[in-house]
N, C-alpha and C positions, 0 to 999 in steps of 0.2 A: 504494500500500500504506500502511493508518492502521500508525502509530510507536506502540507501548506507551509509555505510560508511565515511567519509573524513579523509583524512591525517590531522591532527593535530587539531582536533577539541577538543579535551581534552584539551590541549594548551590555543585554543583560550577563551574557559571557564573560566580557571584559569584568563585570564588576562585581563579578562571585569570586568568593575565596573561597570557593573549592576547584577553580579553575584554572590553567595555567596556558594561557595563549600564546603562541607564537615561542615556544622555548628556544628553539634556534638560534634567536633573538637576546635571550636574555645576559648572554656572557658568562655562561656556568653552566655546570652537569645539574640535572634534577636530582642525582643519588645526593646531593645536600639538603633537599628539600623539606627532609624529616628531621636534621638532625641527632640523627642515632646511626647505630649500623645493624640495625636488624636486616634481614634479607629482602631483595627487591621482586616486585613479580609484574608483570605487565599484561595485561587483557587488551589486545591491539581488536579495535571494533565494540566498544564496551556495551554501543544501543542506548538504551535507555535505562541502564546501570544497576538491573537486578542483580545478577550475580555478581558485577564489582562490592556493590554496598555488601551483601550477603556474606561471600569469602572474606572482605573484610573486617566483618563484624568476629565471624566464627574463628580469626585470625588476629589476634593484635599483636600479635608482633613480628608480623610482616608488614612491608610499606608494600603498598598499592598504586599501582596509576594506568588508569583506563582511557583509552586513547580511543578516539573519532574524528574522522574526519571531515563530515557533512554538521552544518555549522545547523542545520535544524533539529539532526538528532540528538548533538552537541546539547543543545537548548534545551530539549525534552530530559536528557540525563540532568542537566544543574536544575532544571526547574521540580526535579523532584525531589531534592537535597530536602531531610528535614533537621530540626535540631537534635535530634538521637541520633543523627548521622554517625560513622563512627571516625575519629581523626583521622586515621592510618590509611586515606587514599584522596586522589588527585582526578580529578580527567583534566586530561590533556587536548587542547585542540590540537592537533598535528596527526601525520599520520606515518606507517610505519617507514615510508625512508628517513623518515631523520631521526633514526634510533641511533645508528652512530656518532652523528652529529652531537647530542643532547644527555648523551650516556656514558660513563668512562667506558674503555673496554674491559671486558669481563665482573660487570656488575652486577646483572641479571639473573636471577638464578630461576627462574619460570616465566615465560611465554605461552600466555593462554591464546586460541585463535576459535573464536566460539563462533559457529554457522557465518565464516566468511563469503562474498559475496561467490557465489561458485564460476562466474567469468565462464560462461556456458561456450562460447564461440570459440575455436579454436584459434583465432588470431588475436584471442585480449589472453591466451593462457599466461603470457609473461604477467598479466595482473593480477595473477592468484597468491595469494598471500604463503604458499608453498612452494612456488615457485625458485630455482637455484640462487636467481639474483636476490629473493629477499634469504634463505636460508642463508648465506655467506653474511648478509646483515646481522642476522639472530646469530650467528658462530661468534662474532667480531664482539657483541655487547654480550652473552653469556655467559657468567662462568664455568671454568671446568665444570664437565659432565653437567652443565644445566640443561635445562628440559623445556621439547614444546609437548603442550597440554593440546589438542584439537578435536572438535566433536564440529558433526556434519550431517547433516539429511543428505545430502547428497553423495550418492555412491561413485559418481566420476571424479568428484574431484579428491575425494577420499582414496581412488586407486590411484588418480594421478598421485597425490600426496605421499604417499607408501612408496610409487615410482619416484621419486625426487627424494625424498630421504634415503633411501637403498644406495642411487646412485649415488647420492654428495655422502655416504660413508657416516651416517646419522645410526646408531644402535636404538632399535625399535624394542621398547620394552613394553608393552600394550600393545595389541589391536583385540577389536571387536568390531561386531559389523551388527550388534544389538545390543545395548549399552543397557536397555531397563530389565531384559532377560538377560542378562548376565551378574558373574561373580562384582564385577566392578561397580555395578549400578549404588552402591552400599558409600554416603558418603558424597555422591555426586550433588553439584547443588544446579538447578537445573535454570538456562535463560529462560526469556519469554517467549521466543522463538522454540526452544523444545518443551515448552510446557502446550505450545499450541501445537506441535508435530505430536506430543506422544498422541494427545488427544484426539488425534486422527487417525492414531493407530503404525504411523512413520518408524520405521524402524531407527536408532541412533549411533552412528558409526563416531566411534572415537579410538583416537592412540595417543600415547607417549613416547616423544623420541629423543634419545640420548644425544648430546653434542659429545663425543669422543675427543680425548684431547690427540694436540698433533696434526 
């Protein structure tokens, strides 16, 4: 479903302090942004921020920062911020090329990619979020042996995904190709997007994949 529009939701972005626009910009890594050194995790496509707030909450002492880059959905995630929110996370406008940019290297110790958009046509596949040129991104800010987290309705891009991680030399510790009928389901904390697929009956393909050092 296309998101309307709103009058001055750019605005309201800038002016939330749970927000962090334009980091590129700012003259500094975000790994300072908590003032601690607990571990870092990032949800690249965070929507409208259930499971960010969620893992957060059930998490506090990991930092969080949930990244989007359409400035409407942006909008929709901070406008649901309420004061029980929990400290320990950020959305970010930006989107995932400037993880380098914005991150020391090897700071990151999980990469979530929750029902990325699946870039159906085979000439936008370079814009799939599993694609080699972003996994060499995710290697470069991960630390040793850090991990991408990914769940997916969709079975192509989830075999492409498994093809891309194989070949750039990623150790696969998870697959399932049914995420609510399985061992792993225990635990999971579920988007809005698979709260609305389970309910259709969609099966949920997720895996975990190792960044190997070297």
């Amino acid at each position: 479903m296309r998101l309307r529009y709103v009058p001055g939701q750019y605005q309201y972005l800038k002016k939330c302090e749970k927000v962090i626009m334009y980091p590129e910009k700012l003259g500094y890594k975000l790994n300072h942004m908590f003032n601690n050194n607990n571990p870092i995790h990032v949800e690249i496509g965070c929507g409208k921020g259930k499971f960010l707030r969620e893992i957060a909450i059930n998490n506090p002492d990991i930092n969080y920062f949930g990244f989007e880059k359409d400035v409407k959905v942006a909008y929709r995630c901070a406008k649901n911020i309420t004061e029980d929110d929990p400290p320990n996370y950020f959305i970010v406008y930006a989107n995932a090329e400037s993880l380098k940019e914005i991150f020391e290297e090897g700071s990151i110790e999980r990469i979530y990619l929750n029902f990325s958009d699946p870039w159906p046509k085979a000439s936008h596949h370079k814009r799939r979020l599993t694609h080699k040129k972003f996994l060499d991104i995710y290697k470069a800010v991960l630390t040793d042996n850090g991990e991408i987290h990914m769940k997916t309705d969709n079975n192509d891009l989830f075999e492409f995904s498994i093809e891309q991680l194989e070949e750039d030399n990623w150790e696969l510790l998870m697959v399932t190709r049914d995420l609510h009928n399985s061992i792993y389901k225990e635990g999971n904390i579920m988007t809005l997007y698979e709260e609305k697929f389970v309910k259709e009956g969609k099966k949920i393909n997720k895996l975990v994949a190792k960044r190997k050092n070297g």
